[in-house]
C-alpha positions, 0 to 999 in steps of 0.5 A, a space after each residue: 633818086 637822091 640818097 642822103 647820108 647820116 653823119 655816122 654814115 659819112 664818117 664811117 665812109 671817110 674812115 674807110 677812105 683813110 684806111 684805103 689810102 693809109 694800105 696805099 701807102 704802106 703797099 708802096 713803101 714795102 714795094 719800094 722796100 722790096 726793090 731795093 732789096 733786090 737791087 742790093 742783093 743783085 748788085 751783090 751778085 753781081 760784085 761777087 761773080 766780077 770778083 770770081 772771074 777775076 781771081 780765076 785769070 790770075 
């Protein structure tokens, strides 16, 4: 059985394709985004109990 596709079709089809691919990309950066959130905040922490342990053996 051979299906065959309007143009309208394919470019309703290419449309949804691009969506897909654009959420691709945005899910990806705001991952990223999160990561280095996480990263900043748990190197933050971390700065912060050093430093604490620090002035305690002072």
């Amino acid at each position: 059985m051979k299906v065959i596709f309007s143009n309208n079709d394919l470019e309703l089809l290419n449309g949804c394709k691009n969506n897909i691919k654009n959420n691709i990309i945005k899910n990806s950066i705001n991952a990223l985004d999160t990561k280095n959130t996480i990263l900043t905040q748990y190197r933050e922490l971390i700065f912060e109990r050093v430093g604490f342990e620090k002035m305690i053996r002072e």
